[in-house]
C-alpha positions as a printed Julia matrix, in Angstrom:
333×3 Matrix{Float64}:
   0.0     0.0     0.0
   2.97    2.01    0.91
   3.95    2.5    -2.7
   0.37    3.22   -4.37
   0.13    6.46   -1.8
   3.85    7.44   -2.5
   3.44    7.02   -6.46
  -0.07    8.96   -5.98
   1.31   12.44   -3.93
   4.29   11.84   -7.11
   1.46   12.03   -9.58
  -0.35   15.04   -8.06
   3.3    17.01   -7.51
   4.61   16.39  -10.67
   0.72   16.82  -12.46
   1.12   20.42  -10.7
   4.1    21.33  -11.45
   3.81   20.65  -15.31
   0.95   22.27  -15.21
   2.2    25.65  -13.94
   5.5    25.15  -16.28
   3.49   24.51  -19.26
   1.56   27.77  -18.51
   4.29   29.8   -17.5
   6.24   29.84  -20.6
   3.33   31.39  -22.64
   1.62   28.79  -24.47
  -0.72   30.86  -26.02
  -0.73   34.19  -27.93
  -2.4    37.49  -25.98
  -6.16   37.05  -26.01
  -7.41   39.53  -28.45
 -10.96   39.01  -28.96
 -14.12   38.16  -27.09
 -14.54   35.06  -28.66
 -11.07   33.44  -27.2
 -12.55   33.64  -23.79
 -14.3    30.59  -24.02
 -11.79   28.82  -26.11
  -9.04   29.43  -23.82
 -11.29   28.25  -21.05
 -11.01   24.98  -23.16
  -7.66   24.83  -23.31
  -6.79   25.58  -20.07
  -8.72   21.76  -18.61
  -7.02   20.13  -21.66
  -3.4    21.31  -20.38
  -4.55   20.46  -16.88
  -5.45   17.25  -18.37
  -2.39   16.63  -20.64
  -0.24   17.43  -17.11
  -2.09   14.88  -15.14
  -1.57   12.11  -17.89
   1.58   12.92  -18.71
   2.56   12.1   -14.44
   0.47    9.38  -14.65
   2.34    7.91  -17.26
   6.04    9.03  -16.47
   6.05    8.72  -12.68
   5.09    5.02  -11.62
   7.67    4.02  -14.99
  10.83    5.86  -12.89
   9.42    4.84   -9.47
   9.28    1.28  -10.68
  12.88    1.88  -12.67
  14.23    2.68   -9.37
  12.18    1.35   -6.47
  11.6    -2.29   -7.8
  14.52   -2.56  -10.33
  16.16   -6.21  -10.35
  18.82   -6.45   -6.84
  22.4    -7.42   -7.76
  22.84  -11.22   -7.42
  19.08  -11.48   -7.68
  18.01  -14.58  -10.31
  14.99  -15.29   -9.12
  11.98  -15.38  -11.19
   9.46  -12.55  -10.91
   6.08  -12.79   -9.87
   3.97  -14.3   -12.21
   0.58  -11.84  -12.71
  -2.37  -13.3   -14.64
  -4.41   -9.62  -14.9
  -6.72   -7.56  -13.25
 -10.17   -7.3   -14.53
 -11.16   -4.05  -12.08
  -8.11   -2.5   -13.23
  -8.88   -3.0   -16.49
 -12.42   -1.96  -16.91
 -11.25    1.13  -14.67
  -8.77    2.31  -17.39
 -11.78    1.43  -19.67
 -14.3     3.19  -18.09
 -12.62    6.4   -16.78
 -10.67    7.44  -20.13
 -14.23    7.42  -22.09
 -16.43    9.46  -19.71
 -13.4    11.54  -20.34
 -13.31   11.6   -23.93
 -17.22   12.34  -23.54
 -16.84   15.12  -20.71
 -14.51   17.06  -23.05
 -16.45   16.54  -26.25
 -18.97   18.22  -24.16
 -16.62   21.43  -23.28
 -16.0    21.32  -26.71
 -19.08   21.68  -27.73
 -19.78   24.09  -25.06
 -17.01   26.26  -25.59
 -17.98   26.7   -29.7
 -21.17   27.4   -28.5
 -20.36   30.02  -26.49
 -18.09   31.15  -28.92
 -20.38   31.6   -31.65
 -23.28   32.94  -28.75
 -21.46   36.86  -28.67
 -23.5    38.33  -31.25
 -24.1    42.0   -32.29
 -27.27   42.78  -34.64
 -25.16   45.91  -35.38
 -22.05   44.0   -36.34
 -20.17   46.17  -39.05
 -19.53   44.11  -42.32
 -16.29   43.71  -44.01
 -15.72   41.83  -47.21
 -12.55   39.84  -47.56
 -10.89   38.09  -50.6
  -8.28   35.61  -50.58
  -5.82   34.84  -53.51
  -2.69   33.36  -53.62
  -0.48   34.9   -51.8
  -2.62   38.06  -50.17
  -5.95   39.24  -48.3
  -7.45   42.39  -49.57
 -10.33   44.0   -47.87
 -13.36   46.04  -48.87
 -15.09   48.15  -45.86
 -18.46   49.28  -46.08
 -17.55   52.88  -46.51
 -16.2    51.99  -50.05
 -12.52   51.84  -50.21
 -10.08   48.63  -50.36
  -7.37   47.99  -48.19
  -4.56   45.24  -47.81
  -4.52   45.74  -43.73
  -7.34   44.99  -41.69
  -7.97   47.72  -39.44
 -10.81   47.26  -36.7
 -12.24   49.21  -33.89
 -11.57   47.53  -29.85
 -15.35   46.41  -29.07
 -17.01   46.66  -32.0
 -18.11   43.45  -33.33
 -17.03   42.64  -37.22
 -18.39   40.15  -39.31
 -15.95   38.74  -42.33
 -17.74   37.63  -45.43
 -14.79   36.0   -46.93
 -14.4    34.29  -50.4
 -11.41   32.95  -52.56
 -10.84   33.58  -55.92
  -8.32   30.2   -56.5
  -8.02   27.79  -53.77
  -9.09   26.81  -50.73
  -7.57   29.29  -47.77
  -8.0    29.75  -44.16
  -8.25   33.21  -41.85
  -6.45   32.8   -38.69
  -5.2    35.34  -36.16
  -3.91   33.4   -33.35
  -4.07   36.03  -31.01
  -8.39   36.09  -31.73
  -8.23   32.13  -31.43
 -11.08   31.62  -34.07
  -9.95   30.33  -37.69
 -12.28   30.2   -40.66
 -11.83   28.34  -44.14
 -11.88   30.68  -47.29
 -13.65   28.33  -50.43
 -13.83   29.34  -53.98
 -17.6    29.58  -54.95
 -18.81   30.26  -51.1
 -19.25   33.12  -49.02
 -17.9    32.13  -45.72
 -18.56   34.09  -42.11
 -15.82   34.89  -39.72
 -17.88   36.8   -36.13
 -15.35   38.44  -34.14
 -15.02   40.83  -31.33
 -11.75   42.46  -30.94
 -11.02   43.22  -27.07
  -7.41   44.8   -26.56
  -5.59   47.68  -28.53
  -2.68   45.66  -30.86
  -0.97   45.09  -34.22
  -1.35   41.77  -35.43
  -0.98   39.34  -38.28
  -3.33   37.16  -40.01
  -2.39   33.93  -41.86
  -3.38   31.51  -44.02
  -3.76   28.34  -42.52
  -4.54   26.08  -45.71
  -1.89   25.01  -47.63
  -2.36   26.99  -50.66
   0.43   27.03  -52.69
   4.41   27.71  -53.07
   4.3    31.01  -51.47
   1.8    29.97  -48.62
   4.22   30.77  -45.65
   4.23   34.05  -46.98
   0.39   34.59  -47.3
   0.0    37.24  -43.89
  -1.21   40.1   -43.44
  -1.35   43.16  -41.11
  -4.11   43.28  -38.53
  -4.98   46.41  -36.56
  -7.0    47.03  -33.51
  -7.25   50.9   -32.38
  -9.45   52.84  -30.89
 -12.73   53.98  -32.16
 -11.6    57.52  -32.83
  -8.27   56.36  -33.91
  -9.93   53.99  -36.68
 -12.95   56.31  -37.44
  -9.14   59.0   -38.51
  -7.56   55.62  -40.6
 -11.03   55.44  -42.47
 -10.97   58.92  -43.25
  -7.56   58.92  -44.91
  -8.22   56.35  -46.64
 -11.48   57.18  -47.93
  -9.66   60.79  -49.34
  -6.71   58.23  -50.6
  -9.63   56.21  -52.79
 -11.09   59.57  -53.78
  -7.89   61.04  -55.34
  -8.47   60.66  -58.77
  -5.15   60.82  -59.78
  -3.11   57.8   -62.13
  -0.83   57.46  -58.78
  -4.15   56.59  -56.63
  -5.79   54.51  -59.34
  -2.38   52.56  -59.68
  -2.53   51.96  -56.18
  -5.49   50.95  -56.27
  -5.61   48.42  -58.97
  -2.5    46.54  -57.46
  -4.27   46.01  -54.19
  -7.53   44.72  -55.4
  -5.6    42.28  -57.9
  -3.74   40.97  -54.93
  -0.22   41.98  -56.68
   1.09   43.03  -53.07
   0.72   39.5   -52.03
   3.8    38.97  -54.01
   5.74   42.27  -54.52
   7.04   44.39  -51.94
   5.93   48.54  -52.54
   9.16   49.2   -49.45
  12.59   48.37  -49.75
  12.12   45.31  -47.85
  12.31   42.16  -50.31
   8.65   40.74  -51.71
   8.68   37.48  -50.61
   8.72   35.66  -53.62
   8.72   38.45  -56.49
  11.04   41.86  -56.9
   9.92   44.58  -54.73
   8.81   47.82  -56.91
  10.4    50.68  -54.39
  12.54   52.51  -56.42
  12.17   50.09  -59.2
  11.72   52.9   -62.06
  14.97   53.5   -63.71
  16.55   50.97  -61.86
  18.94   48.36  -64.33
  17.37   45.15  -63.4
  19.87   41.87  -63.52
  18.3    39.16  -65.24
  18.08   35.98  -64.76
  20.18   34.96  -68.44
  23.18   37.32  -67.26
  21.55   40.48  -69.03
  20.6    43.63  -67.72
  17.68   45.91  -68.57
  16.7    49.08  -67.46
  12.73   49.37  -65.15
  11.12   51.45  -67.93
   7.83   51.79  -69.29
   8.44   49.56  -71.98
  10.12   46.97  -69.51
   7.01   46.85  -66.68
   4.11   46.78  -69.45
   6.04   43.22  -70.95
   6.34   42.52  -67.12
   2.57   42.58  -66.58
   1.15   41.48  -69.66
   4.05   38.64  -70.09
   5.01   37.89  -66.58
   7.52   34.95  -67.8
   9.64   36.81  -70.57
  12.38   38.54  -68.45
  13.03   36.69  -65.1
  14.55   38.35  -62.78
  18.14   36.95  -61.11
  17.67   35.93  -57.92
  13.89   35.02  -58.33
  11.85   31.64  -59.22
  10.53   30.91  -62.19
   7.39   33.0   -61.82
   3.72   31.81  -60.99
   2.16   35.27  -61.99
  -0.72   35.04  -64.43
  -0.86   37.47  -66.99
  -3.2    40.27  -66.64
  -5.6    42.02  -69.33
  -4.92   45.21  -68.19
  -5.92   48.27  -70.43
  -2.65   50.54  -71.51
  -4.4    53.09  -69.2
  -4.44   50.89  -66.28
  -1.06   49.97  -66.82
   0.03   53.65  -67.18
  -1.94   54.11  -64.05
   0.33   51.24  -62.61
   3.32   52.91  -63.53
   2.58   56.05  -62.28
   2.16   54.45  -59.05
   5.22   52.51  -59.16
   7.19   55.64  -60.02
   6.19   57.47  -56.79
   7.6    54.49  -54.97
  10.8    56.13  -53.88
């Protein structure tokens, strides 16, 4: 009896103390939205229940290792043990009212999830191509960053335009496939002030590591100034705005970079104009009108050195959308 109570208070110590290590090293993300409450509620019995299992399973194997391990000189057979039918039906019984109880929480925990509602919930449209997010908010504009008020409930209406994707921002816990041919809903409820990132957590192609975006949660009067810039940005009727504009709803910035920061898998266009470009047959050739147009309406017929063969599809832009584009490329310095 002696060594079932000592390999018991080892189970609860050890249980404990993984418990508290495995939470003190920051598991999780920041919780960012409303909706995580629940779901971290969820989380936090299945770490309490990994801990438990995992001294369950690791302490009585070094307590026997060290307590009953064979004496020196000892050759005498061990006991022989046929089984033990209560034992067995215990770690039967116990480990599937288990699996129910948390199938339960689970379902709880979506429940409640999905319960924080908000007739009033503003609308944002969100498409997903390879490799970017673009998003169009109900006051008219487009935007590659997702900017949303602290406490103000959003709803996503999110659709792809080539393969399957999925919204995630691990700090709001919720993720949400994006299908080709479907509108799909994303409900959230940011709760605390804080850039973020989203991701795409589908496989979706060569450049899917890349496919993130910024994700910003201000204040309401520091959003309701961001929507007003951008709003006189989209209003500017100038080649430079319409340029801009035409690259972010095409999803070009998914690929290219518009900073001097590297695009992740494609050249970046700050201070591209005039540039010589290296090639990737040895030649040069100077970023010139001439040069970009071939560049968008032949994406394959000058790679550039450095770069992978390209996956770009070739546009059917009009020559004054593409002198828009250039326009907007030129100011890029």
């Amino acid at each position: 009896m002696i060594h079932f109570v000592t390999v018991g208070i080892l189970v609860m110590v050890v249980a404990i103390l993984t418990y508290f290590g495995a939470t003190s090293v920051g598991l999780m993300p920041v919780q960012a939205s409303a909706q995580a409450v629940p779901i971290d509620w969820m989380w936090n019995w299945q770490v309490i229940a990994i801990s438990f299992l995992f001294a369950l399973i690791v302490v009585p194997i070094f307590y026997s290792i060290f307590v009953f391990r064979r004496k020196k000189g000892d050759t005498s057979d061990a006991e022989h043990i046929e089984g033990n039918t209560p034992l067995e039906i215990a770690w039967t019984v116990i480990p599937l009212i288990i699996v129910v109880t948390f199938a339960y929480m689970g379902a709880y925990s979506l429940g409640e999830s999905r319960r924080i509602t908000d007739p009033e919930a503003m609308i944002v449209k969100v498409t997903a191509r390879q490799f970017s997010w673009t998003y169009e908010y109900p006051d008219g504009f487009v935007s590659t960053e997702l900017h949303l008020p602290v406490w103000k409930q959003v709803i996503l209406k999110m659709e792809a335009v080539d393969v399957i994707h999925s919204f995630w921002v691990p700090e709001f816990r919720v993720k949400q496939d994006v299908v080709p041919g479907r509108v799909t809903e994303y409900r959230i409820t940011p709760n605390l002030v804080g850039s973020y990132k989203v991701r795409c957590a589908e496989l979706c192609g060569s450049n899917h590591a890349f496919m993130e975006g910024p994700v910003v949660v201000s204040t309401q009067a520091d959003y309701d100034q961001w929507v007003a810039e951008q709003i006189e940005i989209a209003s500017a009727n100038t080649p430079e705005g319409r340029g801009k504009k035409l690259i972010t709803e095409n999803g070009c910035v998914g690929c290219h970079s518009v900073t001097a920061q590297p695009g992740p898998s494609a050249p970046s266009w700050f201070n591209l104009f005039g540039e010589e470009v290296h090639l990737a047959d040895g030649s040069t050739i100077t970023a010139d009108e001439a040069y970009i147009t071939e560049s968008v309406l032949d994406p394959a017929a000058k790679e550039v050195e450095g770069y992978a063969p390209t996956i770009m599809k070739p546009f059917t832009f009009t020559q004054e959308q593409i002198a828009d584009i250039i326009a907007y490329i030129k100011s890029l310095k």
